[in-house]
Backbone as ProteinMPNN parsed JSONL, in Angstrom:
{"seq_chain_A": "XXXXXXXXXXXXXXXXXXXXXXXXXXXXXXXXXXXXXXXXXXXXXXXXXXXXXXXXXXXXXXXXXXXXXXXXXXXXXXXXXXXXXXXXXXXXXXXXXXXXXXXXXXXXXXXXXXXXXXXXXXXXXXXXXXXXXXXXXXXXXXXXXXXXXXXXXXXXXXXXXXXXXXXXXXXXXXXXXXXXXXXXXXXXXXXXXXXXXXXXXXXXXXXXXXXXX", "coords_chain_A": {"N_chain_A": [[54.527, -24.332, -34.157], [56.353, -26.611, -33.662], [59.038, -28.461, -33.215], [60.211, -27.336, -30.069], [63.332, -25.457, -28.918], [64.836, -27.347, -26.063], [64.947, -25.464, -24.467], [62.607, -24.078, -24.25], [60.807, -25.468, -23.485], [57.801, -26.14, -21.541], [57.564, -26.213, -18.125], [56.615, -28.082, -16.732], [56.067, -30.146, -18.653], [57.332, -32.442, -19.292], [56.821, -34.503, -16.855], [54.205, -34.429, -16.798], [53.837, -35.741, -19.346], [54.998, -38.189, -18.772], [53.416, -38.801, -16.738], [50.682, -39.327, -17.93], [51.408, -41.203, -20.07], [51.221, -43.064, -18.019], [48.467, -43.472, -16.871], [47.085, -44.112, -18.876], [45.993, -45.884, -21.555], [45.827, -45.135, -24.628], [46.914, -42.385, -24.776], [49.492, -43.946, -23.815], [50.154, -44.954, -26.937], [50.459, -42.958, -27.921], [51.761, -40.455, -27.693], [54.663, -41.467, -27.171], [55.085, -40.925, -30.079], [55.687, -38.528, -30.679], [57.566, -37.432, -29.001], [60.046, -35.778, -29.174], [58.779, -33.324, -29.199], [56.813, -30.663, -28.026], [54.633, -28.255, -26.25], [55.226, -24.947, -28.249], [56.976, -21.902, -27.496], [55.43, -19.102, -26.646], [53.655, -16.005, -28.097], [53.215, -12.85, -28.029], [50.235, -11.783, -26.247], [48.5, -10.185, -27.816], [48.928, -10.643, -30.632], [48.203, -14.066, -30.104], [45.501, -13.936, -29.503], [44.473, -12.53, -31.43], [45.353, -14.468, -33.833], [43.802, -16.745, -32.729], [41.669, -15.875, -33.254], [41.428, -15.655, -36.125], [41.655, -18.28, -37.35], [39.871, -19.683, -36.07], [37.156, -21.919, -36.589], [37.935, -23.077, -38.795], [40.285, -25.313, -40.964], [43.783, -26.261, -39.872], [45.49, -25.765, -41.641], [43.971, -23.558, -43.732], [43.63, -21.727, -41.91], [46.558, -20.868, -41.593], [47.406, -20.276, -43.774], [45.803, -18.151, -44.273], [46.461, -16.649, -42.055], [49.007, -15.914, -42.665], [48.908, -14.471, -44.819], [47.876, -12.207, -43.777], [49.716, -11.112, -41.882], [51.575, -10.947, -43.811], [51.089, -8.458, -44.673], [50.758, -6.452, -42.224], [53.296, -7.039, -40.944], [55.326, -9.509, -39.354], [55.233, -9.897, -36.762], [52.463, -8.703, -35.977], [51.076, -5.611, -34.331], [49.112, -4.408, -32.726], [48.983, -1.556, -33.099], [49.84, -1.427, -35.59], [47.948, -3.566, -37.046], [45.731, -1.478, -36.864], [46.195, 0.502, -38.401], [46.45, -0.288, -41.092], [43.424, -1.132, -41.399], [42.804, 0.962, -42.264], [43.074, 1.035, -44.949], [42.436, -0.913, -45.732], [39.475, -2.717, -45.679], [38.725, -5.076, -44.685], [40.754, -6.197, -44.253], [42.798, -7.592, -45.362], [41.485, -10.155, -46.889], [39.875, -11.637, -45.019], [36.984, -12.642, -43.814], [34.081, -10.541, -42.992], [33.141, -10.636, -40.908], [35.227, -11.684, -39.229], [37.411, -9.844, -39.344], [36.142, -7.597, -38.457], [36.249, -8.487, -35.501], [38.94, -9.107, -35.196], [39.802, -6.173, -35.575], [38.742, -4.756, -33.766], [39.097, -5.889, -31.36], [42.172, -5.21, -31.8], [41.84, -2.589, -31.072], [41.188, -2.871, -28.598], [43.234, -2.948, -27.241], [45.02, -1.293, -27.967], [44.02, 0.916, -26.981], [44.21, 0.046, -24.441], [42.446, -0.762, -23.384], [42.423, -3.697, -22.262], [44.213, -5.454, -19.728], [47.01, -7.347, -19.958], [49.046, -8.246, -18.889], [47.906, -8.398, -16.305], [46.609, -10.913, -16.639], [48.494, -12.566, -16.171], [48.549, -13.613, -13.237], [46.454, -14.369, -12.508], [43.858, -16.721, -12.116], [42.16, -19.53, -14.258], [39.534, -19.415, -14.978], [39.124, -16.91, -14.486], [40.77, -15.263, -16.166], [39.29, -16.488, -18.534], [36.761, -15.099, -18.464], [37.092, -12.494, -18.383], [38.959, -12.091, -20.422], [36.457, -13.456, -22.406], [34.555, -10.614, -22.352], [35.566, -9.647, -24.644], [34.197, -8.537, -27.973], [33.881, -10.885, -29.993], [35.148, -13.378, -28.789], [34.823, -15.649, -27.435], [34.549, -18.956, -25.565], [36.134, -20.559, -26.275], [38.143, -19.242, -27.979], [39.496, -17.885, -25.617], [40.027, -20.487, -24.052], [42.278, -21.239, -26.055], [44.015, -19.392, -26.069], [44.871, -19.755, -22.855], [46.074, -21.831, -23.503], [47.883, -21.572, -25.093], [49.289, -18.91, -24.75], [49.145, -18.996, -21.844], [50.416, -21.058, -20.857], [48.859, -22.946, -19.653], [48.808, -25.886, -17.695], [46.084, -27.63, -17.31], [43.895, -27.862, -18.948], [41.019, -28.052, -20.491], [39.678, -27.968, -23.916], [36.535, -28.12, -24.628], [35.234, -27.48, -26.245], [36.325, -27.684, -28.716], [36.819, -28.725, -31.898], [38.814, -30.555, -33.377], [39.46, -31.959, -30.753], [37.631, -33.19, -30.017], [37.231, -34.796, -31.915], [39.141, -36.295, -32.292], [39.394, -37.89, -29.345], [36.765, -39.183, -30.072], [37.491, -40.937, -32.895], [40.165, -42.218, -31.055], [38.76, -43.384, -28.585], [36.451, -44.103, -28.87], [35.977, -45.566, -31.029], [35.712, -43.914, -33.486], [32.838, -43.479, -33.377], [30.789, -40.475, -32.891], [30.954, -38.408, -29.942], [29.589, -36.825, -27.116], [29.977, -33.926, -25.451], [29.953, -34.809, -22.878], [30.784, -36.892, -22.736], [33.066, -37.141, -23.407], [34.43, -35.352, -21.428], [34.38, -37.178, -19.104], [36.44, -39.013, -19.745], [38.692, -37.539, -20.21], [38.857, -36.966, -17.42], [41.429, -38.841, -16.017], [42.971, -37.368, -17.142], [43.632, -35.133, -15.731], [45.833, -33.398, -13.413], [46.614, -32.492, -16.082], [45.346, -31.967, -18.609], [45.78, -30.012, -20.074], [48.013, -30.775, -21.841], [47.561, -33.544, -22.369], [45.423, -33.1, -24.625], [46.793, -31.571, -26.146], [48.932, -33.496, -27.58], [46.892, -35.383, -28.378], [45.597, -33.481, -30.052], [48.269, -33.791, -32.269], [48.031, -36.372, -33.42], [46.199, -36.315, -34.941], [47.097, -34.556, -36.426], [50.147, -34.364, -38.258], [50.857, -30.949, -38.637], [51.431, -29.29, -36.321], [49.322, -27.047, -34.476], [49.627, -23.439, -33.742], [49.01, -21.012, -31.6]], "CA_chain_A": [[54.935, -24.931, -32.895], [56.773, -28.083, -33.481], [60.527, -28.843, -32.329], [61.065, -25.92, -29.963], [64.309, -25.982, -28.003], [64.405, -27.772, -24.549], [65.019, -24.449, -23.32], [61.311, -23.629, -24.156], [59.531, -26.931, -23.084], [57.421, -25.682, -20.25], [58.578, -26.865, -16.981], [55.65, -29.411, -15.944], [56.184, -31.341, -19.608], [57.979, -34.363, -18.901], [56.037, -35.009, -15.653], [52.665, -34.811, -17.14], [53.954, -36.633, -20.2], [55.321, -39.683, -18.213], [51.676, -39.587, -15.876], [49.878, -39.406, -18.662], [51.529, -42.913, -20.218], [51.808, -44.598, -16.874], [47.091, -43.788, -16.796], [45.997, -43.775, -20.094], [46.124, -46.944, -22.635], [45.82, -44.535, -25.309], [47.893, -41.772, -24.911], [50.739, -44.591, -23.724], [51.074, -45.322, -27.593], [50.495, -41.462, -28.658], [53.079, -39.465, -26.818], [56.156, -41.482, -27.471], [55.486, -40.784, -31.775], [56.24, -36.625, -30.324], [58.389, -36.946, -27.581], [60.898, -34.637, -29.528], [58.098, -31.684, -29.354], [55.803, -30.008, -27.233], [53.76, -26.715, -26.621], [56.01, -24.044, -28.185], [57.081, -20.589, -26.942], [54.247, -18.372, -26.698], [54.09, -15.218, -28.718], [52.54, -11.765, -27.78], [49.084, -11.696, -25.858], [47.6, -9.933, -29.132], [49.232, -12.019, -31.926], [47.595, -14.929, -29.601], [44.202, -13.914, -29.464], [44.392, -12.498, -33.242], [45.549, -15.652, -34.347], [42.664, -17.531, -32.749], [39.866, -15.077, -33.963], [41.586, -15.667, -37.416], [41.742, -19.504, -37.428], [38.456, -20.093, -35.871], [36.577, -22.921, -37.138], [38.546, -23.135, -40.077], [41.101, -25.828, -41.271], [44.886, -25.696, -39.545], [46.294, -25.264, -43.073], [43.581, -22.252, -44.228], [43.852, -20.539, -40.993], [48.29, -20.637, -41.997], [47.55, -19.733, -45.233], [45.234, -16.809, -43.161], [47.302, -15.371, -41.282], [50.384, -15.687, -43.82], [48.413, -13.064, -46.233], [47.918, -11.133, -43.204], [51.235, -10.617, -41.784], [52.496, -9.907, -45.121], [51.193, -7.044, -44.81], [51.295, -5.418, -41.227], [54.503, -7.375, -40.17], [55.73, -10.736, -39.217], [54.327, -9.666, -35.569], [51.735, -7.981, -36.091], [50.881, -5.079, -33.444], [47.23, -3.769, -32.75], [49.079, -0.314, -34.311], [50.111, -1.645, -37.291], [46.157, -3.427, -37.621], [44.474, -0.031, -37.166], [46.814, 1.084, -39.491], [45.837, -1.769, -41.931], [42.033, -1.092, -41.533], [42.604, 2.272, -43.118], [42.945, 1.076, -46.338], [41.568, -2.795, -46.099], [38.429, -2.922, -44.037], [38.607, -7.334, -44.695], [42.09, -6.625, -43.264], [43.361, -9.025, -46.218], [40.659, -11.223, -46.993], [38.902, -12.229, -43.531], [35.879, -12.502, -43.614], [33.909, -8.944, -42.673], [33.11, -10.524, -39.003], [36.735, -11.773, -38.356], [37.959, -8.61, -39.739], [35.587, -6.787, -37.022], [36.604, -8.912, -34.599], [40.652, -8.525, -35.166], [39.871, -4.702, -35.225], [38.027, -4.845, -32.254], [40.561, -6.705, -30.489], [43.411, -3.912, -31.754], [41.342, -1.403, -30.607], [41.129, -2.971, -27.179], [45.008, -3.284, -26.877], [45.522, 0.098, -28.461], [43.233, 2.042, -25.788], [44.326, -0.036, -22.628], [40.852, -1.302, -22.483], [42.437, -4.678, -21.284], [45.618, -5.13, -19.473], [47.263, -8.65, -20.388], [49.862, -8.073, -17.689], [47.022, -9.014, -15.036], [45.978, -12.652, -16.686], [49.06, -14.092, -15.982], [48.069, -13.989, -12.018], [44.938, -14.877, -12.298], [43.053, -18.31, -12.587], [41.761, -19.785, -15.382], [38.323, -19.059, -15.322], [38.929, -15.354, -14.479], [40.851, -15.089, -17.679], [38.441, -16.393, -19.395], [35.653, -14.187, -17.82], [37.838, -11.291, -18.437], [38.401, -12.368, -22.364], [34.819, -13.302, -23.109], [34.203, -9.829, -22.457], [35.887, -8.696, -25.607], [33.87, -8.898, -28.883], [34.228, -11.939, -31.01], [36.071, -13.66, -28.45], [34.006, -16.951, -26.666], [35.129, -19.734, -23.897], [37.089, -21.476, -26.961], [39.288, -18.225, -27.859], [39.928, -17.84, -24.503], [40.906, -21.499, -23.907], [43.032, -21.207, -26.641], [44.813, -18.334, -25.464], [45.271, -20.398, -21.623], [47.007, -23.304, -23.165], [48.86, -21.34, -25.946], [49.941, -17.828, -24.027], [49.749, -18.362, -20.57], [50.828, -22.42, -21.181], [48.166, -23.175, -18.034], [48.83, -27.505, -17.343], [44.906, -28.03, -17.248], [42.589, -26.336, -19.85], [40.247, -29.107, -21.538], [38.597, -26.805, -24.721], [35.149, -29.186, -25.052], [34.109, -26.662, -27.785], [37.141, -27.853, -29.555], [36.551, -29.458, -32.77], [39.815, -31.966, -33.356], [39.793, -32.748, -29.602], [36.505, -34.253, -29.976], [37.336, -36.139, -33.229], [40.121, -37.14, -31.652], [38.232, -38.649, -28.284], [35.956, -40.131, -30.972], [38.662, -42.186, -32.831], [40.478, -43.451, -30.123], [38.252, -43.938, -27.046], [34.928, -44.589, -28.742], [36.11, -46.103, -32.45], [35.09, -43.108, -34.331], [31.295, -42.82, -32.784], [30.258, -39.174, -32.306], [31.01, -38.108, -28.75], [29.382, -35.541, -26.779], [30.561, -32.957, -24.695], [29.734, -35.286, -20.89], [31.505, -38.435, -22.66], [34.907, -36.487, -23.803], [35.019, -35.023, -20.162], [34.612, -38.471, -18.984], [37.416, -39.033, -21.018], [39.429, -36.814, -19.839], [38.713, -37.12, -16.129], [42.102, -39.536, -16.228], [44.011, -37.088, -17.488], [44.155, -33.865, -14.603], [46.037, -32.045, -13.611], [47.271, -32.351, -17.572], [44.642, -31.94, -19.882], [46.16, -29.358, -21.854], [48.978, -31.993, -22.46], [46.864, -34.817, -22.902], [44.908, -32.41, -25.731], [47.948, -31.245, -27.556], [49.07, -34.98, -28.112], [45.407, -35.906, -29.048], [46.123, -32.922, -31.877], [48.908, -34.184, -32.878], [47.954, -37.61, -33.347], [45.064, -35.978, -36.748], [47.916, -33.648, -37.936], [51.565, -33.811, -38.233], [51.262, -30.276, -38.699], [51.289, -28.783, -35.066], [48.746, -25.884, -34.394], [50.106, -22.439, -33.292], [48.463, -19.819, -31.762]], "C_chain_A": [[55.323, -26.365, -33.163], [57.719, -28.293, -32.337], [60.966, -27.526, -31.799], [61.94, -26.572, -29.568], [63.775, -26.172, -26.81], [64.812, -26.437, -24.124], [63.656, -23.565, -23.138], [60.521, -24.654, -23.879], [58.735, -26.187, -21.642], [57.759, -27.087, -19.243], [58.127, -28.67, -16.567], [55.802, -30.631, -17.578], [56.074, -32.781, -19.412], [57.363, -34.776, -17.954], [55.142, -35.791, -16.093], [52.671, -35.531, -17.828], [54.02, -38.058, -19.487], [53.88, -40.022, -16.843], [50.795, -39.76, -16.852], [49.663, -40.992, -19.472], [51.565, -43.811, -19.42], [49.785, -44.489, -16.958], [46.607, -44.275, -18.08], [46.448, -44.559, -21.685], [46.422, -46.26, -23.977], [46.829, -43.541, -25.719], [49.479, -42.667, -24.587], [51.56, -44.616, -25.083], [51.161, -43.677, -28.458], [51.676, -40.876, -28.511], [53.992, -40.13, -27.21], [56.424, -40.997, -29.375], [55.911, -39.152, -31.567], [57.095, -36.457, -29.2], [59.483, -36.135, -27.907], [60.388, -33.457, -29.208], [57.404, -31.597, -28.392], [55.475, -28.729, -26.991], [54.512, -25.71, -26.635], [55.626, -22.922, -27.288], [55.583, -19.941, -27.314], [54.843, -17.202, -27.459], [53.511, -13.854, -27.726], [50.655, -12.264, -27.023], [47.992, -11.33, -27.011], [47.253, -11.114, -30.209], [48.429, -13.369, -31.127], [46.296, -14.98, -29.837], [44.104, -13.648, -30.877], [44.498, -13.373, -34.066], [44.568, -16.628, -34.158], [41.996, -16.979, -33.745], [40.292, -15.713, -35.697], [41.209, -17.067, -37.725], [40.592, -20.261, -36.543], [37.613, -20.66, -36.513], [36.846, -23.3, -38.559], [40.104, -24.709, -40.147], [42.817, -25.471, -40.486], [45.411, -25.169, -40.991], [45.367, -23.929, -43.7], [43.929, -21.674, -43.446], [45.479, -20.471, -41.139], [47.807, -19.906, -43.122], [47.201, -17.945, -45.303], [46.036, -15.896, -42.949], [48.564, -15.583, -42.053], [50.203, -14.469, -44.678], [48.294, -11.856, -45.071], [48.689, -10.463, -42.402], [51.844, -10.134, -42.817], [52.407, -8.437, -45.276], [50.737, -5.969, -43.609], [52.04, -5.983, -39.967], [54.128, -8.747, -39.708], [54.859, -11.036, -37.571], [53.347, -9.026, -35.343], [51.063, -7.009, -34.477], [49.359, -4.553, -34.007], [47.629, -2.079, -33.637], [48.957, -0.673, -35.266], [48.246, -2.544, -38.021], [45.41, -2.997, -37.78], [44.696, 0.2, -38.346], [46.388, 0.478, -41.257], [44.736, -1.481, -42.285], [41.503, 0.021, -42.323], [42.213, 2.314, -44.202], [42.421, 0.044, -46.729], [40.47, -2.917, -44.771], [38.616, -4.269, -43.822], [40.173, -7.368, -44.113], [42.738, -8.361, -44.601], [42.582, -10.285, -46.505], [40.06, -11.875, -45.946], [37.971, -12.0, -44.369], [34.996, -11.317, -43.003], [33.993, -9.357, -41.168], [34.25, -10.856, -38.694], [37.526, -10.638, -38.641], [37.409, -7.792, -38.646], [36.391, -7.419, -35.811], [38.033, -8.657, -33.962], [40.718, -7.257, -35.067], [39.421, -4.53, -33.912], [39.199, -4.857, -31.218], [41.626, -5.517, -30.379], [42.914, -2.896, -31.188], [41.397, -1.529, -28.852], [42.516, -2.583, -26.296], [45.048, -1.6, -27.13], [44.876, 1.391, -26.917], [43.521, 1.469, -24.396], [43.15, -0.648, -22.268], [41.359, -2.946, -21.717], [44.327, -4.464, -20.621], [46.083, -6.503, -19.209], [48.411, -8.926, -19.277], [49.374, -8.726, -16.455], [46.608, -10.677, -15.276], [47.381, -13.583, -16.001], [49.103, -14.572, -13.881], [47.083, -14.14, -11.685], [44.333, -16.36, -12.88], [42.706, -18.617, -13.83], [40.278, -19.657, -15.6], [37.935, -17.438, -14.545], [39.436, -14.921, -15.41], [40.095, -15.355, -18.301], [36.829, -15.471, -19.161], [36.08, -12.726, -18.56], [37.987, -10.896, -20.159], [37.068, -12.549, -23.08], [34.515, -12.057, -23.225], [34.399, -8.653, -23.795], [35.123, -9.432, -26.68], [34.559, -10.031, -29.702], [35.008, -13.057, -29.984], [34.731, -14.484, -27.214], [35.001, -17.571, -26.156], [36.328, -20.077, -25.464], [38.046, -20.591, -27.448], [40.139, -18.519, -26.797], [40.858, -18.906, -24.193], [42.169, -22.001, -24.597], [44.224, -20.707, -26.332], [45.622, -19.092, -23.552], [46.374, -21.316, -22.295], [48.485, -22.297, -24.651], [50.129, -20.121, -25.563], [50.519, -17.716, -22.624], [50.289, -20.057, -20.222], [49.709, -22.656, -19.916], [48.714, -24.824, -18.273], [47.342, -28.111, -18.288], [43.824, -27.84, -17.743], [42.172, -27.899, -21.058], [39.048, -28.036, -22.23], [37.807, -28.188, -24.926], [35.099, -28.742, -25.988], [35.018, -27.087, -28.873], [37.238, -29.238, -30.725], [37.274, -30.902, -32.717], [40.024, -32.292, -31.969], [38.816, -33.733, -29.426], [36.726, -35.333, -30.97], [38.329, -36.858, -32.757], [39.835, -38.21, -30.097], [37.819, -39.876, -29.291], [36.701, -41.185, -31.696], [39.387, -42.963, -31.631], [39.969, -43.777, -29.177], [36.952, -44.217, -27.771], [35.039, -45.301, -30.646], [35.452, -45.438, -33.566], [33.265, -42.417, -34.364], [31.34, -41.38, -32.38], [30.53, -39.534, -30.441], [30.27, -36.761, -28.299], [30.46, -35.087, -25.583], [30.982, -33.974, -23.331], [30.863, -36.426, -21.229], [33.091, -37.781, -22.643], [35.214, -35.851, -22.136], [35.3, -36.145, -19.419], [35.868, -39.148, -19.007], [38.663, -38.64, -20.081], [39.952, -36.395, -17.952], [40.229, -37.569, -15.487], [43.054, -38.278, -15.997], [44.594, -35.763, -16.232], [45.35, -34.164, -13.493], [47.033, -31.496, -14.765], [46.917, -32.25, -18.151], [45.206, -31.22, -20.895], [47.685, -30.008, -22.45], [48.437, -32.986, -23.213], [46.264, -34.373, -24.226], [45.704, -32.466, -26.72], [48.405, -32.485, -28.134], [48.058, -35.143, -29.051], [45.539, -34.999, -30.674], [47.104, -33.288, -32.67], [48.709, -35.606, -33.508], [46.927, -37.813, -35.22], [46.27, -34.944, -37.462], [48.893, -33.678, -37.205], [52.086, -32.511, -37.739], [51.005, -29.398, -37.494], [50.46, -27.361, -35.178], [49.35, -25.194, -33.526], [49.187, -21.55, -32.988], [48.819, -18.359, -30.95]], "O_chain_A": [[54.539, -27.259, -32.845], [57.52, -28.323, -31.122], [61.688, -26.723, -32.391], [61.941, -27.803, -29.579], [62.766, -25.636, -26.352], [65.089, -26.521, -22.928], [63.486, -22.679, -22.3], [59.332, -24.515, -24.164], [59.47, -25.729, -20.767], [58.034, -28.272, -19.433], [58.701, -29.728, -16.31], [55.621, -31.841, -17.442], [55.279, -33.721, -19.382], [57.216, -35.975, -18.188], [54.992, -37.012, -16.044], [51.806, -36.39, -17.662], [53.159, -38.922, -19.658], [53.553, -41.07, -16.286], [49.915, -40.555, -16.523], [48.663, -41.701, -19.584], [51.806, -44.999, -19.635], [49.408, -45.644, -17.151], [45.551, -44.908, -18.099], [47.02, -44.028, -22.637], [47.346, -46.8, -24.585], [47.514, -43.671, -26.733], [50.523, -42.183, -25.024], [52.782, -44.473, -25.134], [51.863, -43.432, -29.439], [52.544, -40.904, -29.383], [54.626, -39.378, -27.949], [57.525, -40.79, -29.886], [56.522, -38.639, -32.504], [57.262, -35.407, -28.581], [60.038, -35.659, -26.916], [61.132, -32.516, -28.931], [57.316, -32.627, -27.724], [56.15, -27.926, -27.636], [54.792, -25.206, -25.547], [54.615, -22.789, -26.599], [54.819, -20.356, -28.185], [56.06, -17.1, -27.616], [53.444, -14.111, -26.524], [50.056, -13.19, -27.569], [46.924, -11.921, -27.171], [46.347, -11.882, -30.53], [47.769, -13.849, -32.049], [45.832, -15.99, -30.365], [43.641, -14.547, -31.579], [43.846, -13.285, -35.106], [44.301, -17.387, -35.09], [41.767, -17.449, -34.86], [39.386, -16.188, -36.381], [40.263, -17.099, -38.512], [40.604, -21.488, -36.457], [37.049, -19.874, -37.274], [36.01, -23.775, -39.327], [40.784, -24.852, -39.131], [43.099, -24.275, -40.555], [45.684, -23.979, -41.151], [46.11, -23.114, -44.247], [44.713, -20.799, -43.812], [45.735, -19.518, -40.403], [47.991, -18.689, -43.125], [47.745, -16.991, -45.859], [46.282, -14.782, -43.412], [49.338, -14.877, -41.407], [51.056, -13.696, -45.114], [48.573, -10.695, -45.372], [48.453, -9.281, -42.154], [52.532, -9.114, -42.839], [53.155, -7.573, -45.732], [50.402, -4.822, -43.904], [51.859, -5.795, -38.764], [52.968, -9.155, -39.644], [54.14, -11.991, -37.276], [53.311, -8.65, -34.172], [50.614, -7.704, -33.565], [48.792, -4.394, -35.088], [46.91, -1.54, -34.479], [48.007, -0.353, -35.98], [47.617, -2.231, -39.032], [44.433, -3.349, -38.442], [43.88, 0.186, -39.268], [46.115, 1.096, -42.286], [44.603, -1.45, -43.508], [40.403, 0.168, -42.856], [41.386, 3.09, -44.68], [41.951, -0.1, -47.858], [40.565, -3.102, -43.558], [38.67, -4.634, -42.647], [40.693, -8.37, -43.621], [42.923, -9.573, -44.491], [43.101, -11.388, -46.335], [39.685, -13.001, -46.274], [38.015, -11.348, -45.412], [35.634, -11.1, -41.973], [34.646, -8.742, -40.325], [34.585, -10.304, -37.646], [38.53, -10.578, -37.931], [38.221, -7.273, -37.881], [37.186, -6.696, -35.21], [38.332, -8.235, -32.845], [41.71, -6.878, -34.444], [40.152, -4.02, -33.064], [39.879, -4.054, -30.578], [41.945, -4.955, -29.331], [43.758, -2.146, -30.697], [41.583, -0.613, -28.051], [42.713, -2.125, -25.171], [45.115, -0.843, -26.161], [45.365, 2.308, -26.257], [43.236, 2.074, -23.363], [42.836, -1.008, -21.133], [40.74, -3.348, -20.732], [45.236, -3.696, -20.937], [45.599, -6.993, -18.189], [48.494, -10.09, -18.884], [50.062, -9.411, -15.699], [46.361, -11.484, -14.38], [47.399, -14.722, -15.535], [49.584, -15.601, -13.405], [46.733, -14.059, -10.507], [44.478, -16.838, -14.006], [43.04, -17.758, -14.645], [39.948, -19.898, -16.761], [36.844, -16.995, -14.188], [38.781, -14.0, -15.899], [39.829, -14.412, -19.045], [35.961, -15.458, -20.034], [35.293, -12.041, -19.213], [37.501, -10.009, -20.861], [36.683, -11.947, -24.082], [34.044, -11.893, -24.35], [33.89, -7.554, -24.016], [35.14, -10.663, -26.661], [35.753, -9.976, -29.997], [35.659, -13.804, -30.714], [33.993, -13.901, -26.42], [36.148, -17.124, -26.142], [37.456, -19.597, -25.351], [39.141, -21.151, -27.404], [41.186, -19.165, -26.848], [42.067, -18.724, -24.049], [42.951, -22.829, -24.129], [45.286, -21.328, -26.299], [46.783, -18.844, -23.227], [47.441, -21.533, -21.722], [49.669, -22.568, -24.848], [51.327, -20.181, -25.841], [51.464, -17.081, -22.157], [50.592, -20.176, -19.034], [50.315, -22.262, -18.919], [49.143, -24.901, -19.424], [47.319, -28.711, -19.362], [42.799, -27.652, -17.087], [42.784, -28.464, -21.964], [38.073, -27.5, -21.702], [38.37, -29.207, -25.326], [34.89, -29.509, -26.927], [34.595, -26.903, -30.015], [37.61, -30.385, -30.478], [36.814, -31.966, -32.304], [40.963, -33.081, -31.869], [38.968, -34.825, -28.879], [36.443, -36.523, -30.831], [38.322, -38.086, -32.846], [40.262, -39.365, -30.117], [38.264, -41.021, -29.361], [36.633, -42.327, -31.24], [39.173, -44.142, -31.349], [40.608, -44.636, -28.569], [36.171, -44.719, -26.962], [34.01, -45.408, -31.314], [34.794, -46.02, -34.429], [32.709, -41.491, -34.955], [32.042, -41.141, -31.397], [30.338, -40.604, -29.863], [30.326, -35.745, -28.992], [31.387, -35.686, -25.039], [32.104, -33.939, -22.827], [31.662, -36.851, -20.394], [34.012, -38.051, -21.872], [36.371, -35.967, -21.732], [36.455, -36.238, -19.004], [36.175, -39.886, -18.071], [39.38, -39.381, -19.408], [40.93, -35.82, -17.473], [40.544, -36.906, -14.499], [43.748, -38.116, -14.993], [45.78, -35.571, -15.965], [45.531, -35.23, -12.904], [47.866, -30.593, -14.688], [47.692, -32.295, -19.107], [45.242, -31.467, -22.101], [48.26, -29.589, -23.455], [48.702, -33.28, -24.379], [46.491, -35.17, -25.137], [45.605, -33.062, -27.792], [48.248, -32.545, -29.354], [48.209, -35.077, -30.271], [45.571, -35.424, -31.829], [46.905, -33.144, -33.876], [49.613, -35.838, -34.311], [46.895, -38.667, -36.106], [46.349, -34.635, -38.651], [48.967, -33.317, -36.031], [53.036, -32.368, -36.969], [50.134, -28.572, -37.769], [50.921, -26.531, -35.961], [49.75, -25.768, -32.513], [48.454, -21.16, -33.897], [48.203, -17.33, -31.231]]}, "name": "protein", "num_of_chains": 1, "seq": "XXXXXXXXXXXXXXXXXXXXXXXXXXXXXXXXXXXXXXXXXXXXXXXXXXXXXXXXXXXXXXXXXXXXXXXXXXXXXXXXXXXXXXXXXXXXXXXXXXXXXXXXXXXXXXXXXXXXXXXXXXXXXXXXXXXXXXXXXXXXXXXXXXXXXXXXXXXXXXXXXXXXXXXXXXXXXXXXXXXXXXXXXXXXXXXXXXXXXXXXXXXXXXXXXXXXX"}
């Protein structure tokens, strides 16, 4: 997700971008070093959530490297068929780990049988999607939130549980001091009804290399 085309910028962008530098000392000098980019196209509902489970508490560059070995081998898009299909002969599904390997099967299995129907999140709130997602194995508030700001683009989705949003808090609003959870909302208070703008900046700001999911 870097430079999509302006014909994929979601709609509210530029708004939130230009409220975000007229509140917030911080993000004023962030946002203009990306004002070429912002939160690409979304992919598939699966590939979304599969892509979290994979890249879960892991490095942006291992979790690429991740899911690079594991597209190679059941497609560039990978479908919940083609991951059953996969499991036949690789239970680690390409080197996962055995529980993210459960987890990504899991997941295909859910898609494959209908057990969820991804069709329904995009009219529903944000904390009934995530109600609705928690319910699938391997798959916690920070999947979920993942999946809001990456699939269904929501405006407003502040992940707390989220590692580089906190380190990022911590460098620029508190000079690298540990933050908890109450101070980073704090934080963030400023930024609604944009957080998941104000976030994606904040990621960009520790890596060049834009996270996808």
């Amino acid at each position: 997700m870097s430079s999509a085309t302006v014909h994929d910028k979601p709609a509210f962008w530029d708004e939130a971008s230009a409220e975000l530098m007229g509140r917030d000392r911080i993000l004023r000098k962030v946002i203009p070093q990306h004002q070429s980019e912002w939160l690409g196209p979304s992919t598939t509902p699966f590939i979304t959530l599969a892509r979290a489970l994979v890249g879960h508490q892991i490095s942006v560059k291992s979790a690429e490297a991740m899911w690079q070995r594991f597209t190679d081998a059941c497609g560039r898009n990978p479908t919940p068929r083609a991951v059953l299909a996969l499991a036949e002969t690789d239970v680690k599904l390409l080197g996962l780990s055995k529980r993210k390997a459960d987890y990504v099967l899991d997941l295909a299995l859910h898609f494959a049988d209908k057990k969820v129907r991804p069709s329904q999140w995009v009219s529903m709130d944000d904390e009934a999607v995530i109600a609705d997602l928690c319910a699938i194995r391997g798959i916690g508030r920070w999947t979920a939130e993942m999946f809001l700001i990456f699939n269904l683009r929501r405006p407003d989705v502040l992940p707390l549980d989220d590692a580089g949003l906190l380190k990022a808090i911590s460098l620029h609003y508190f000079s690298g001091e540990p933050v908890s959870r109450f101070e980073a909302r704090e934080v963030a208070q400023a930024w609604a009804p944009w957080r998941t703008v104000a976030t994606w900046y904040l990621w960009r700001s520790l890596d060049p290399a834009a996270v996808q999911y």
